[in-house]
VEXVODO-850995 format. One record per residue: residue number from 1; residue in one letter; z negated, y negated, x negated of N, C-alpha, C in turn. Coordinates in nm, 3 decimals. Each point is the difference from the previous one (the first is absolute). Last residue first. Layout:
REM VEXVODO-850995
(node NUM; "A"; (Z; Y; X); (Z; Y; X); (Z; Y; X)) ...
//
This chain:
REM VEXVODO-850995
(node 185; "X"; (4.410; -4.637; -6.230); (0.028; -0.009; 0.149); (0.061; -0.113; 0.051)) (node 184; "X"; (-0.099; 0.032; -0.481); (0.097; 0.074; 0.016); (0.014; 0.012; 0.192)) (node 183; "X"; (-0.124; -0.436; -0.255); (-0.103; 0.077; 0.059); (0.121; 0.128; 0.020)) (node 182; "X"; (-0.048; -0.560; -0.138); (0.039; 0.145; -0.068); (-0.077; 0.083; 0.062)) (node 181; "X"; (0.127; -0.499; 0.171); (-0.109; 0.097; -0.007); (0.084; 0.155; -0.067)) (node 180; "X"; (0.110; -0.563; -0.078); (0.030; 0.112; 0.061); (-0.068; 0.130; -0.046)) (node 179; "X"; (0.026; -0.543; 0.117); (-0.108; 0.130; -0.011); (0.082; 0.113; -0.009)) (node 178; "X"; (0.137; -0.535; -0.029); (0.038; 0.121; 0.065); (-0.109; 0.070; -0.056)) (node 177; "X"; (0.055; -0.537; -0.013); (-0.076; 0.093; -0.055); (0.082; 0.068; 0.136)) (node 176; "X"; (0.048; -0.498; -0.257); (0.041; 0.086; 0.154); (0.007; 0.126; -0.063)) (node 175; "X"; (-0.204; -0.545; -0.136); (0.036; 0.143; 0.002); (0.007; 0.080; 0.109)) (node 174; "X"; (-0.107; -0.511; -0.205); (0.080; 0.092; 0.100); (0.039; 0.127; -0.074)) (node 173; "X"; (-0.324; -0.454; -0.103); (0.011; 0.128; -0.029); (0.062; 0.075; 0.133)) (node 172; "X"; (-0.165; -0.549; -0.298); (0.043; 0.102; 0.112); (0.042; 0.160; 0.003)) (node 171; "X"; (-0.351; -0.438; -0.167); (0.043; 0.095; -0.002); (0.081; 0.051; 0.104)) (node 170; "X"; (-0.236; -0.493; -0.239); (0.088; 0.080; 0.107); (0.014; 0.156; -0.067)) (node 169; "X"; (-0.171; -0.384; -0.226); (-0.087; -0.016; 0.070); (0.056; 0.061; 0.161)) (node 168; "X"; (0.216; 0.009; -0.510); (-0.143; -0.030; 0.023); (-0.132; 0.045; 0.084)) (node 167; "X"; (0.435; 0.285; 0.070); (0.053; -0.132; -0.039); (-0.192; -0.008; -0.078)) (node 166; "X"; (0.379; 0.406; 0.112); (-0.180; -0.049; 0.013); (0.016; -0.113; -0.096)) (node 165; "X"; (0.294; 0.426; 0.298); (0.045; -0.129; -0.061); (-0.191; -0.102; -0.006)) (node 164; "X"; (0.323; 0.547; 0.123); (-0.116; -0.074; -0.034); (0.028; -0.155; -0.065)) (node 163; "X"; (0.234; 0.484; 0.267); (0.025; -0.163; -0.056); (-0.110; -0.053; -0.050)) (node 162; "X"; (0.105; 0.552; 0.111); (-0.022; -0.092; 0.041); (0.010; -0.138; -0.108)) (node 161; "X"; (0.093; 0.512; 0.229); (0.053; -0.080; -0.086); (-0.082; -0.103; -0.010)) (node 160; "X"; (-0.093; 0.586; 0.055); (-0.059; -0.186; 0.045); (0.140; -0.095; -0.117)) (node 159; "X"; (-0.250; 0.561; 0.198); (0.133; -0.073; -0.097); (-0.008; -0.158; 0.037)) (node 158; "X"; (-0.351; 0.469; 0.002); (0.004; -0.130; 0.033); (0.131; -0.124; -0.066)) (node 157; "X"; (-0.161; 0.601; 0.101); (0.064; -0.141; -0.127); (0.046; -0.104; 0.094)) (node 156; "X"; (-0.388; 0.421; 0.041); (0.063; -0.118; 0.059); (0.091; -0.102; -0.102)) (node 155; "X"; (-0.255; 0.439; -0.110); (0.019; 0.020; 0.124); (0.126; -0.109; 0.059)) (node 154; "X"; (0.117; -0.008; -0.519); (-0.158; 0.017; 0.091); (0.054; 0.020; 0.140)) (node 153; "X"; (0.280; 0.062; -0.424); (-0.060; 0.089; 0.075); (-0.099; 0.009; 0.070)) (node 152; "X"; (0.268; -0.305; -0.299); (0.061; -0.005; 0.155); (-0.050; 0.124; 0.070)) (node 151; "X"; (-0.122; -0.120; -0.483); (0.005; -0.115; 0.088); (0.046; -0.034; 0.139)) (node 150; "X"; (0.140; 0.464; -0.303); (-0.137; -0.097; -0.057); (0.085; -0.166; 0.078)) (node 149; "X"; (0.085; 0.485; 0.204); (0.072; -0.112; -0.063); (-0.102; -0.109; -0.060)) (node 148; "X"; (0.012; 0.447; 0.250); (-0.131; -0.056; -0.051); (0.083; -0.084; -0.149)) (node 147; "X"; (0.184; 0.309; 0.383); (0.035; 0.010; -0.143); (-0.097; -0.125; -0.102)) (node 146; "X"; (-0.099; 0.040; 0.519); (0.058; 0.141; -0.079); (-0.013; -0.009; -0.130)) (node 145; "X"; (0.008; -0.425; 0.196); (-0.136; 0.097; -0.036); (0.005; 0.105; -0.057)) (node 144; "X"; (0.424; -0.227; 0.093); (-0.091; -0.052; -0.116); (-0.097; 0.006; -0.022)) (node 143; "X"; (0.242; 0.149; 0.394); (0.003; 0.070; -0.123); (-0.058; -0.025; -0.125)) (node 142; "X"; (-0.042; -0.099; 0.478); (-0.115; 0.047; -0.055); (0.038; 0.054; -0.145)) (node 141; "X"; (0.286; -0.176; 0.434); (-0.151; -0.122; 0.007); (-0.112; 0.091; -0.158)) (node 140; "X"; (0.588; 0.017; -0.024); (-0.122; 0.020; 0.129); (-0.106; 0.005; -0.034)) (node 139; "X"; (0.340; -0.186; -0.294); (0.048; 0.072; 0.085); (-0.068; 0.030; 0.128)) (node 138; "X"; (-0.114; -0.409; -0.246); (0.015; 0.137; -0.032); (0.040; 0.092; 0.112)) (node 137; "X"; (-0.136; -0.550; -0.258); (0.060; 0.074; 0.131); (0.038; 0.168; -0.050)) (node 136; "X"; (-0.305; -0.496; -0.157); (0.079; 0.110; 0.019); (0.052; 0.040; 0.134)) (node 135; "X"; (-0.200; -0.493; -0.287); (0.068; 0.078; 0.107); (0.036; 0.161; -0.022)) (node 134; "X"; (-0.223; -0.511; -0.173); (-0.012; 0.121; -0.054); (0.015; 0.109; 0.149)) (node 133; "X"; (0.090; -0.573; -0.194); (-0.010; 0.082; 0.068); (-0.030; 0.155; -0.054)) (node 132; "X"; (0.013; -0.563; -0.076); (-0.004; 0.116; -0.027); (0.040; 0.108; 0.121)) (node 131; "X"; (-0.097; -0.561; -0.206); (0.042; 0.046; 0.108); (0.049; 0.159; -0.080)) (node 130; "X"; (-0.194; -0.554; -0.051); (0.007; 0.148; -0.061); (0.019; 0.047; 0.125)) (node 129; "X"; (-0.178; -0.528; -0.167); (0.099; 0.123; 0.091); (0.027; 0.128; -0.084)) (node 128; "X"; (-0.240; -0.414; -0.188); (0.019; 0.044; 0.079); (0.021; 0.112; 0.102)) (node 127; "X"; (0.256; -0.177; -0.416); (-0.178; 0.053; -0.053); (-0.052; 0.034; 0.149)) (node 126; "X"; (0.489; 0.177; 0.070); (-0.051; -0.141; -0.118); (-0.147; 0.009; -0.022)) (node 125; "X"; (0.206; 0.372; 0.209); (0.098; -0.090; -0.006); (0.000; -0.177; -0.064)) (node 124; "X"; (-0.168; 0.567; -0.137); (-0.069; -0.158; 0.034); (0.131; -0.078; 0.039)) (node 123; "X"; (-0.072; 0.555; 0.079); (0.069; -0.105; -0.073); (-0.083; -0.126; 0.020)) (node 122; "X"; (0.022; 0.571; 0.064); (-0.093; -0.121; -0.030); (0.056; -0.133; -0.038)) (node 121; "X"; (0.087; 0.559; 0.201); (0.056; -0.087; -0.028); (-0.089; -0.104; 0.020)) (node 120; "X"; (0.095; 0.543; 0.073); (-0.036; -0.091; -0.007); (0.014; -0.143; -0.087)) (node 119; "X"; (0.186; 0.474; 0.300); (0.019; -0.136; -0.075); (-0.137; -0.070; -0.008)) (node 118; "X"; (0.266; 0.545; 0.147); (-0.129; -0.107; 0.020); (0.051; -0.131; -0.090)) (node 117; "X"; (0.187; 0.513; 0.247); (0.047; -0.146; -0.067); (-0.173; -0.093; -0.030)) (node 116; "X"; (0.106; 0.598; 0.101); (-0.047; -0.118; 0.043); (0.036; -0.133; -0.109)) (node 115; "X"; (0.109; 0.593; 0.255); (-0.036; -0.104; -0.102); (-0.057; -0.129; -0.022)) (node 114; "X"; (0.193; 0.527; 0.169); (-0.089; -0.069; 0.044); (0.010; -0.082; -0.111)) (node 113; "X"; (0.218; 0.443; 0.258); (0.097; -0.094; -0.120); (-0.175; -0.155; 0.015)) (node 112; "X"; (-0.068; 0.379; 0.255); (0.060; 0.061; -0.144); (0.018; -0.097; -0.057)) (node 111; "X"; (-0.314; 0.015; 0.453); (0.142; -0.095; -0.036); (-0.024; 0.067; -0.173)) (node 110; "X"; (-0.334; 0.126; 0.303); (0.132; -0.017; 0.128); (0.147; -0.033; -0.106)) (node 109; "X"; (-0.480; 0.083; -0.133); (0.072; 0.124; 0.030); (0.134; -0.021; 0.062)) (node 108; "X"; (-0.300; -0.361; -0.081); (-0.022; 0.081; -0.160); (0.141; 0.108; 0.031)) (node 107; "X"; (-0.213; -0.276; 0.333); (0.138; 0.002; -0.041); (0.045; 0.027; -0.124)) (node 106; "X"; (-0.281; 0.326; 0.379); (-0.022; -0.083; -0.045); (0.128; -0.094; -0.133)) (node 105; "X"; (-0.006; 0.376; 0.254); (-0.003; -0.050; 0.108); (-0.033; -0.162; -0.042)) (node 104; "X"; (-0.168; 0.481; -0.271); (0.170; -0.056; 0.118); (-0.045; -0.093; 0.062)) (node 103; "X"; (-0.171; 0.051; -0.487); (-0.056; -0.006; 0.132); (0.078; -0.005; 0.095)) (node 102; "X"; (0.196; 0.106; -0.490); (-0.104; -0.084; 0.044); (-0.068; 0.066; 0.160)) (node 101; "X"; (0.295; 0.263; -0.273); (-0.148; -0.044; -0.061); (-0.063; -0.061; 0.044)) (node 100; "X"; (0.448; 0.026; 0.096); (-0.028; 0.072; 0.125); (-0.186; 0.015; -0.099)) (node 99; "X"; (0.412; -0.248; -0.181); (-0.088; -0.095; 0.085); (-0.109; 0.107; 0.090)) (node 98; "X"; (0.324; 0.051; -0.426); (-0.120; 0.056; 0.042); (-0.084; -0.036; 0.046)) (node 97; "X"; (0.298; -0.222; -0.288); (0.090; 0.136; 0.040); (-0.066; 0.086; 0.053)) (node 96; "X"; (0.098; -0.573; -0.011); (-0.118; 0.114; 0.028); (0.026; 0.149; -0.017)) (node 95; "X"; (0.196; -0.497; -0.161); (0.054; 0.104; 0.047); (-0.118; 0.128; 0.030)) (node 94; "X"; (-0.098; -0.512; -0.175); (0.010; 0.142; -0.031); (0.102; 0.025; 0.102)) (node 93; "X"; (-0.199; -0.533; -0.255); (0.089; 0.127; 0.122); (0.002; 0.106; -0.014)) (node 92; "X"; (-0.121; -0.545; -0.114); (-0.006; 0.137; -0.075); (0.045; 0.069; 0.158)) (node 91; "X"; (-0.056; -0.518; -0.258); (0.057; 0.081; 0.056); (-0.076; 0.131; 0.008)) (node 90; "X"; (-0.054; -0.566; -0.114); (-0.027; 0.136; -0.003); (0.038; 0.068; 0.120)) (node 89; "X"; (-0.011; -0.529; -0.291); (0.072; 0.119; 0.062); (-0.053; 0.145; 0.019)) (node 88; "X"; (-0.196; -0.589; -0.098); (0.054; 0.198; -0.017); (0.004; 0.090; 0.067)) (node 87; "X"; (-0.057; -0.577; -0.229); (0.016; 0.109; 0.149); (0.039; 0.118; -0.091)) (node 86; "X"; (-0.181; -0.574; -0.129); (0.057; 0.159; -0.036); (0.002; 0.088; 0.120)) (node 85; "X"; (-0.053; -0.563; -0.193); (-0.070; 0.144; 0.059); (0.073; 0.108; -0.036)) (node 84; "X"; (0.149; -0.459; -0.150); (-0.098; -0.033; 0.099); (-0.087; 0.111; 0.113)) (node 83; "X"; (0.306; 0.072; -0.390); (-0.070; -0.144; -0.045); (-0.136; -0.013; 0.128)) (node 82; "X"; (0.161; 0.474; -0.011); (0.103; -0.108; -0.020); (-0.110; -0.105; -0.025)) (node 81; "X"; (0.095; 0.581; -0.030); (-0.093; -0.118; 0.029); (0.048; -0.132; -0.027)) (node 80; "X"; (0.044; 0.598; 0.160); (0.070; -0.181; -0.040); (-0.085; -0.108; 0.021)) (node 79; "X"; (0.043; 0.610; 0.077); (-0.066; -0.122; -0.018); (0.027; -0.075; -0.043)) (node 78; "X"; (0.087; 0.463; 0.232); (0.070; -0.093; -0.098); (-0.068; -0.091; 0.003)) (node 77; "X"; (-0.072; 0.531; 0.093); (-0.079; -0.083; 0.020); (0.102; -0.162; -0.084)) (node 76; "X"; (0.018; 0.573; 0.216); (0.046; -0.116; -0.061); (-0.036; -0.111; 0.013)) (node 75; "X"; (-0.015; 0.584; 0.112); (-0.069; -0.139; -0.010); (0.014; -0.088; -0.091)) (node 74; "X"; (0.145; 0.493; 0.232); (0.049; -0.093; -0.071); (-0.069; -0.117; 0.065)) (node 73; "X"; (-0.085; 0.560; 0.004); (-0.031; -0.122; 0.079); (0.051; -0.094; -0.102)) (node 72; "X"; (0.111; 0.550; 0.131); (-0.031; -0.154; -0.100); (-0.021; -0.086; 0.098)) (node 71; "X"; (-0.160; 0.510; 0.163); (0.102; -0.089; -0.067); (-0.015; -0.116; -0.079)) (node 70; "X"; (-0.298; 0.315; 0.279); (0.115; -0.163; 0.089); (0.105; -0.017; -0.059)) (node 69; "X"; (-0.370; 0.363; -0.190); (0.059; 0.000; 0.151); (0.100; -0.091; 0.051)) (node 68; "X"; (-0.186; -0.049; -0.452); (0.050; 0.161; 0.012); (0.023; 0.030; 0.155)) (node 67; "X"; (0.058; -0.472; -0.255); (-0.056; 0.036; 0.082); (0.045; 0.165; -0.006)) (node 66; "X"; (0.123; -0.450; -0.297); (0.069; 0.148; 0.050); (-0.151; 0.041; 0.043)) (node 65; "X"; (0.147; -0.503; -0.111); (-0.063; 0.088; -0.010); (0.017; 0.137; 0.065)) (node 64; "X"; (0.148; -0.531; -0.286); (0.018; 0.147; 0.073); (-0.121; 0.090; 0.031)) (node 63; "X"; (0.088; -0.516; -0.050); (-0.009; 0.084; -0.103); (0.041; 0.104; 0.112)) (node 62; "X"; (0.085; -0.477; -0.233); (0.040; 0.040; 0.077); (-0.114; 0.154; -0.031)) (node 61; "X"; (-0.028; -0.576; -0.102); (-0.022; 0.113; 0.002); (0.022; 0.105; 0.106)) (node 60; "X"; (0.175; -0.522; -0.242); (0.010; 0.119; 0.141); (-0.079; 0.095; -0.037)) (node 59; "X"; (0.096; -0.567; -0.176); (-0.049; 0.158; -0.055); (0.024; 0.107; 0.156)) (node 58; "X"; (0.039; -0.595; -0.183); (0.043; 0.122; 0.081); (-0.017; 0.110; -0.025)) (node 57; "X"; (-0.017; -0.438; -0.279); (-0.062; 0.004; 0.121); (0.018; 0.130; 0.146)) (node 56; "X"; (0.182; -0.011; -0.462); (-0.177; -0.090; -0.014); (0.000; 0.040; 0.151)) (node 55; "X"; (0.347; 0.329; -0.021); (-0.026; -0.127; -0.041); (-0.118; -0.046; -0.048)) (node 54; "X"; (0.121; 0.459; 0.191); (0.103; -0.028; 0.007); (-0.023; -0.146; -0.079)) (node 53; "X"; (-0.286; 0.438; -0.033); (-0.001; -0.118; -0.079); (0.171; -0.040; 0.041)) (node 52; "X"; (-0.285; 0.440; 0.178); (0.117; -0.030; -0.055); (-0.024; -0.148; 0.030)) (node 51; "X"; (-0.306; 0.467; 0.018); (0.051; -0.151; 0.014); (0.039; -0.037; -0.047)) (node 50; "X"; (-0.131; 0.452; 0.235); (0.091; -0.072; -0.132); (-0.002; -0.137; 0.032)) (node 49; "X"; (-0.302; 0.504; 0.198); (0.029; -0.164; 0.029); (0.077; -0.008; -0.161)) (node 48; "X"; (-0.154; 0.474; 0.258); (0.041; -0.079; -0.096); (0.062; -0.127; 0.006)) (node 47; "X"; (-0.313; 0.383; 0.257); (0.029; -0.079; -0.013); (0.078; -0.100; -0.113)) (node 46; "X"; (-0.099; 0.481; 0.303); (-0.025; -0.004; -0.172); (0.054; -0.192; 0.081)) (node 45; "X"; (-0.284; 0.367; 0.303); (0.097; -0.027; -0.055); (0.004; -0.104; -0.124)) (node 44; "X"; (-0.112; 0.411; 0.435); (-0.057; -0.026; -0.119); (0.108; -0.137; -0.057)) (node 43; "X"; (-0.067; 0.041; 0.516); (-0.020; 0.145; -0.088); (-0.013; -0.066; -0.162)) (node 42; "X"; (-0.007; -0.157; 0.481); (0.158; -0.068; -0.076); (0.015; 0.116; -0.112)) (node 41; "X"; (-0.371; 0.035; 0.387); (0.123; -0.025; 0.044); (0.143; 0.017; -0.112)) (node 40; "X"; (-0.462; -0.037; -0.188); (0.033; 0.138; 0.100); (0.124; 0.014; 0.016)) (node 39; "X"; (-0.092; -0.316; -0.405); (-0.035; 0.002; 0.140); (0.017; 0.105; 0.043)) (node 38; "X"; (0.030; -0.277; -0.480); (-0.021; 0.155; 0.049); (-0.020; -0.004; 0.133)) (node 37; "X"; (0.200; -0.208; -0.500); (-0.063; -0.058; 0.119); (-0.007; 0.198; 0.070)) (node 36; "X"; (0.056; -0.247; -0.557); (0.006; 0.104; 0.122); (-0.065; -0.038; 0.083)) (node 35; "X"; (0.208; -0.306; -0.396); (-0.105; 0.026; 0.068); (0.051; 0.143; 0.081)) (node 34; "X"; (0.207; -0.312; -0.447); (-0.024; 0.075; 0.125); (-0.108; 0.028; 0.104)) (node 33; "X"; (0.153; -0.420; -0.381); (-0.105; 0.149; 0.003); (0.026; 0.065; 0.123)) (node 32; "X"; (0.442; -0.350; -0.157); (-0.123; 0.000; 0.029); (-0.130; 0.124; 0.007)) (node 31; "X"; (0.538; -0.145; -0.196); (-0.081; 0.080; 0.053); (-0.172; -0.052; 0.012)) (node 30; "X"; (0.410; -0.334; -0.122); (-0.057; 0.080; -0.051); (-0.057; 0.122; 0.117)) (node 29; "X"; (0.145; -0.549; -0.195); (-0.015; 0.075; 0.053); (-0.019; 0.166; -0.010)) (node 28; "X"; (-0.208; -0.510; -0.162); (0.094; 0.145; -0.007); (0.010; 0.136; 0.106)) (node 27; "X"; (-0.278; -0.536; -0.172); (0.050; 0.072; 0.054); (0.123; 0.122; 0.008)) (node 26; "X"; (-0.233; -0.273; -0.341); (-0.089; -0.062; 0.143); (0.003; 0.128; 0.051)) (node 25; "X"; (-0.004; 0.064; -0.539); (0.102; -0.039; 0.127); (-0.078; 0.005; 0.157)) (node 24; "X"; (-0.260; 0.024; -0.420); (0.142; -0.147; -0.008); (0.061; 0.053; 0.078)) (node 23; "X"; (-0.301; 0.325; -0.031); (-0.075; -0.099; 0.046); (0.073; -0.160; 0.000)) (node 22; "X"; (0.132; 0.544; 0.006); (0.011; -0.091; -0.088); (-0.053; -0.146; 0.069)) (node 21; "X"; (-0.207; 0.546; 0.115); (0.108; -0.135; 0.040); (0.015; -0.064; -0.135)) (node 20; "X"; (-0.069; 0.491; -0.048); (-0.065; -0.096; 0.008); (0.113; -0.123; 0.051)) (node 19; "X"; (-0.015; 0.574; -0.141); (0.091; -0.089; 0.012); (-0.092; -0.107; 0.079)) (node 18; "X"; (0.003; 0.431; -0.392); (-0.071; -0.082; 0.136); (0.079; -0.127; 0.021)) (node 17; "X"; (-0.063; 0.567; -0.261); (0.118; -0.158; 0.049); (-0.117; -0.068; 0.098)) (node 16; "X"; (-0.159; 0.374; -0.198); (0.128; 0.018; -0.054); (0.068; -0.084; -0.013)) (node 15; "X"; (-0.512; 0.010; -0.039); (0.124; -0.007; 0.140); (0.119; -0.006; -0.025)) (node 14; "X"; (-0.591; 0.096; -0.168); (0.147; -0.012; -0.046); (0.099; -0.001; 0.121)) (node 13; "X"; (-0.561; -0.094; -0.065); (0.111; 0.018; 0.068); (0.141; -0.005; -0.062)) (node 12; "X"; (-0.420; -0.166; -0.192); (-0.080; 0.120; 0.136); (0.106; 0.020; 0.076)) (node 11; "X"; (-0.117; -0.227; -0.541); (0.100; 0.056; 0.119); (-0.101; 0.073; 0.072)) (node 10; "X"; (-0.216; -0.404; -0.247); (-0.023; 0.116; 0.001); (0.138; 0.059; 0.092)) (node 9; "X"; (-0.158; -0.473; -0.065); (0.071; 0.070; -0.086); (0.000; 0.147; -0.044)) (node 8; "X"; (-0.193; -0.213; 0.410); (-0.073; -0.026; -0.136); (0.111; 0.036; -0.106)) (node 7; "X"; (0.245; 0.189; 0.342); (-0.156; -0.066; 0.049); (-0.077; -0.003; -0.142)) (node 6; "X"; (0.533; 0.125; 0.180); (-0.087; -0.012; -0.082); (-0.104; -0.068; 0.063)) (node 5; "X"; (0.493; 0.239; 0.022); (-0.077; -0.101; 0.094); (-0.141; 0.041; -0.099)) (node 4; "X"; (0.550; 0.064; -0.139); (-0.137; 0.085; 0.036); (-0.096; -0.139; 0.064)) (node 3; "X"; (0.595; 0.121; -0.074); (-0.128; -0.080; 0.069); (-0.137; 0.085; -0.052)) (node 2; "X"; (0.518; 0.094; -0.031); (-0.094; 0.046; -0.096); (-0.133; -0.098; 0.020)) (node 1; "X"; (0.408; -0.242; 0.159); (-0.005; 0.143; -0.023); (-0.119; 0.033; -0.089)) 
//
């Protein structure tokens, strides 16, 4: 309380209150910085993320966002990490309250209730070998552009499992790849 900020030992700022990380604790959970987003289609909107500290090794960030045309959007993110890798969870979904903005005909416009699952996932099965994957799926072929989901809003999400195993004087590598093209037509 009662902060002033200074240069050369000279005041150049009084602040009623200020509030600063504590640098001894790792992790906490908590409210995250907001952001505002903005599109034609979705109209103005507020973003608020929380992250919540379930373990050492486990955390979720959930957030919300209220749209002045669509409504809320709920986005959830769980993450886990283990001896030998880690994976994560992600969700999100709206209820549309104002599909007739978009383009008729297109699947922006066709479907209200819209959403999407994704995973990704890294493990070592010994020094060697390893084996992963990074998969979505969504309601129909374009919402995670629409709503410009950080990491699932390119033209093309490329989902892939695959095995890897690398010896000395050997390599092997199986993987099995889907495309799936984001495009509102």
């Amino acid at each position: 309380e009662h902060a002033r900020m200074g240069l050369l030992g000279h005041p150049i700022a009084y602040v009623p209150w200020l509030v600063v990380p504590d640098n001894t604790v790792k992790r906490k959970s908590g409210f995250l910085f907001p952001s505002f987003v903005s599109a034609q289609n979705l109209g103005f909107g507020l973003s608020v993320p929380y992250y919540y500290v379930i373990s050492p090794s486990m955390d979720a960030t959930v957030t919300g966002t209220g749209y002045t045309t669509q409504g809320f959007l709920a986005d959830a993110e769980f993450r886990q990490r283990f001896e030998n890798g880690s994976h994560i969870l992600r969700m999100a979904g709206i209820s549309q309250m104002s599909s007739s903005t978009f383009t008729e005909g297109t699947s922006d416009a066709q479907n209200d209730a819209r959403g999407m699952i994704a995973s990704t996932g890294a493990f070592k099965i010994n020094p060697r070998w390893s084996f992963g994957w990074d998969v979505m799926v969504q309601s129909d072929n374009n919402f995670s552009r629409t709503y410009k989901l950080k990491g699932y809003d390119n033209s093309t999400q490329t989902n892939q499992i695959y095995l890897t195993g690398l010896g000395k004087r050997n390599y092997f590598d199986l993987r099995s790849f889907y495309f799936d093209v984001q495009d509102a037509d």
